[in-house]
Structures are given as C-alpha cells and as structure tokens.
C-alpha positions, 0 to 999 in steps of 0.5 A: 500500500503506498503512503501518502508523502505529508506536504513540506511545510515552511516557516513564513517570517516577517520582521517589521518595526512597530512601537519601537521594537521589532514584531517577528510574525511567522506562521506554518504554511505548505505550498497550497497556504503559501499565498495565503500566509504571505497575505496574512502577514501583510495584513497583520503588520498593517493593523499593528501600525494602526494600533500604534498610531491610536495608542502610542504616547509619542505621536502627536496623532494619537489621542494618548499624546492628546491626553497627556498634553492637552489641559484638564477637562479637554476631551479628546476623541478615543477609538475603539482600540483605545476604549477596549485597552482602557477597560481591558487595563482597568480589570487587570489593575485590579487583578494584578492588586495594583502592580499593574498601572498604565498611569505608573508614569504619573507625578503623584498617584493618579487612577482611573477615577482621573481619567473621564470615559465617555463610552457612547461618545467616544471620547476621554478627559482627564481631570488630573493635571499630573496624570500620564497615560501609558500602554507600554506594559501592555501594547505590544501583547495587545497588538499581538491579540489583535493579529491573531484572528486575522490567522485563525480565520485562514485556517494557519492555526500553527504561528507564533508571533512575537514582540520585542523578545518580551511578549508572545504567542504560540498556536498549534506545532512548529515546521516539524510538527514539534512543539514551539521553544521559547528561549527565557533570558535573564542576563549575558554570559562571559561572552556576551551571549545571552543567557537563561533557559530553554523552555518547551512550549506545551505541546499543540497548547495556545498560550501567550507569554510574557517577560519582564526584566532589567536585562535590556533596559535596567531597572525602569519599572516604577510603583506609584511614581517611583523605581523598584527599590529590590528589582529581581532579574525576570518574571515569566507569566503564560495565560489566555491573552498576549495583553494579559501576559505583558500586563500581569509579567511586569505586575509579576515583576514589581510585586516581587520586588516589594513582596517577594514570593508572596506575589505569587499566591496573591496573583495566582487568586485572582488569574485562575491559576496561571504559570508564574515564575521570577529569577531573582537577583542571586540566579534563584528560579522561584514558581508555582506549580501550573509552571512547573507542570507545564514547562519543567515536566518535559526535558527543555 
C-alpha cells in the first residue's frame, strides 16, 4: 500500500518595526497556504501600525499624546482600540492588586477615577493635571491579540508571533510538527551571549507569554511614581491573552520586588491559576506549580 508523502511545510517570517521594537510574525504554511500566509502577514503588520498610531504616547496623532498634553477637562476623541485597552487595563489593575498601572508614569498617584470615559461618545478627559497615560506594559501583547484572528480565520492555526523578545504567542506545532521553544533570558554570559533557559512550549497548547526584566533596559519599572527599590532579574507569566501576559509579567515583576514570593499566591487568586515564575537577583528560579507542570515536566 503506498503512503501518502505529508506536504513540506515552511516557516513564513516577517520582521517589521512597530512601537519601537521589532514584531517577528511567522506562521506554518505548505505550498497550497503559501499565498495565503504571505497575505496574512501583510495584513497583520498593517493593523499593528494602526494600533500604534491610536495608542502610542509619542505621536502627536494619537489621542494618548492628546491626553497627556492637552489641559484638564479637554476631551479628546478615543477609538475603539483605545476604549477596549482602557477597560481591558482597568480589570487587570485590579487583578494584578495594583502592580499593574498604565498611569505608573504619573507625578503623584493618579487612577482611573482621573481619567473621564465617555463610552457612547467616544471620547476621554482627564481631570488630573499630573496624570500620564501609558500602554507600554501592555501594547505590544495587545497588538499581538489583535493579529491573531486575522490567522485563525485562514485556517494557519500553527504561528507564533512575537514582540520585542518580551511578549508572545504560540498556536498549534512548529515546521516539524514539534512543539514551539521559547528561549527565557535573564542576563549575558562571559561572552556576551545571552543567557537563561530553554523552555518547551506545551505541546499543540495556545498560550501567550510574557517577560519582564532589567536585562535590556535596567531597572525602569516604577510603583506609584517611583523605581523598584529590590528589582529581581525576570518574571515569566503564560495565560489566555498576549495583553494579559505583558500586563500581569511586569505586575509579576514589581510585586516581587516589594513582596517577594508572596506575589505569587496573591496573583495566582485572582488569574485562575496561571504559570508564574521570577529569577531573582542571586540566579534563584522561584514558581508555582501550573509552571512547573507545564514547562519543567518535559526535558527543555
């Protein structure tokens, strides 16, 4: 009986810069996919451009800039990515216990309640002079959201998309119908090279990651206008979203700094158990369990 030979598969990449850090889309196609997945990943990096224009906080076009330049009381017209980011921040501040902030950049304490949305008008005030309104903790993963359908409705259901090393999302096998690998790094070695772990993605699972650390930018992450005074190295998070893992690694990141281990039972209750882990400062690996089941069971 002769068997059918499986059709090649090939990796389809495209690298473009968004946000100020480069967004790698690639996904698996076979030759009768092929023309499909080059016209997915144009499409893709299109709608991360329009969502930059609507929510990055340094160009004078976006209604973010608007908000943190015009006087109190102004409003200023939001779109529908903006709404949805602003209600989508709001539930993971109060998830994340607070460690989550997109006005972290603010002189002073600023909240939500300094922030005026008018869902039906489609527009927002603020009325806090000192308030700053930021999504770098959460933009990228949101983008990443974005994109995902546009590939899901294709049929590709085997992609992986990333942003900037620090957020991503995996879907079905790799080429090789294996399972994706993502590489966590913490710091350099001797050589210069970077270095951490080797981490399999659970296989055929959809997951979204999330990496938080000093290793490119050092210690820039603040809490309530001021720097991490205890910063560890790097914190992971896996969950349901690309904007979920972004916004609950840097909470992740922050509450380890002030709580230490703690911060893990505390954001387990509130995120349905995800996989949670930090290296601190002396190279100590610290996680819960759904991490430890579902990245450190398997060899690496």
């Amino acid at each position: 009986m002769a068997i059918a030979n499986e059709p090649e598969r090939y990796l389809l990449s495209v690298v473009k810069s968004h946000m100020a850090t480069d967004f790698q889309l690639e996904v698996v196609v076979d030759d009768e996919t092929l023309g499909i997945g080059d016209s997915v990943l144009i499409e893709a990096h299109q709608l991360v451009s329009e969502i930059e224009d609507e929510i990055t906080e340094y160009r004078e076009i976006s209604p973010v800039w608007e908000i943190n330049n015009s006087p109190v009381m102004t409003w200023i017209a939001a779109s529908e990515h903006l709404l949805f980011l602003l209600r989508v921040s709001e539930r993971l501040q109060r998830d994340s216990a607070g460690y989550f902030n997109p006005f972290s950049k603010s002189v002073g304490a600023a909240h939500f309640s300094d922030l005026e949305v008018d869902e039906k008008g489609k527009r927002i005030r603020s009325k806090n002079e000192n308030l700053r309104l930021g999504f770098g903790a959460i933009g990228k993963g949101y983008a990443l959201d974005a994109v995902r359908p546009i590939f899901d409705r294709q049929g590709l259901n085997h992609y992986r998309l990333s942003s900037g090393g620090s957020s991503w999302i995996f879907s079905g096998l790799d080429p090789n119908l294996q399972a994706w690998k993502i590489g966590w790094s913490w710091r350099r070695d001797d050589d210069g090279d970077y270095a951490g772990r080797l981490l399999r993605v659970p296989q055929g699972e959809s997951i979204a990651i999330g990496v938080s650390g000093i290793l490119e930018q050092g210690n820039h992450f603040l809490h309530q206008g001021k720097p991490i005074e205890k910063p560890i190295q790097s914190s992971f998070y896996a969950g349901r979203s690309a904007a979920e893992a972004d916004a609950f690694s840097t909470a992740l990141f922050v509450g380890a700094g002030i709580e230490g281990e703690g911060i893990l039972t505390k954001l387990e209750s509130a995120l349905r158990i995800p996989a949670l882990a930090f290296v601190d400062l002396e190279e100590q690996m610290i996680y819960n369990r759904s991490f430890s089941q579902r990245f450190l069971s398997a060899p690496s």
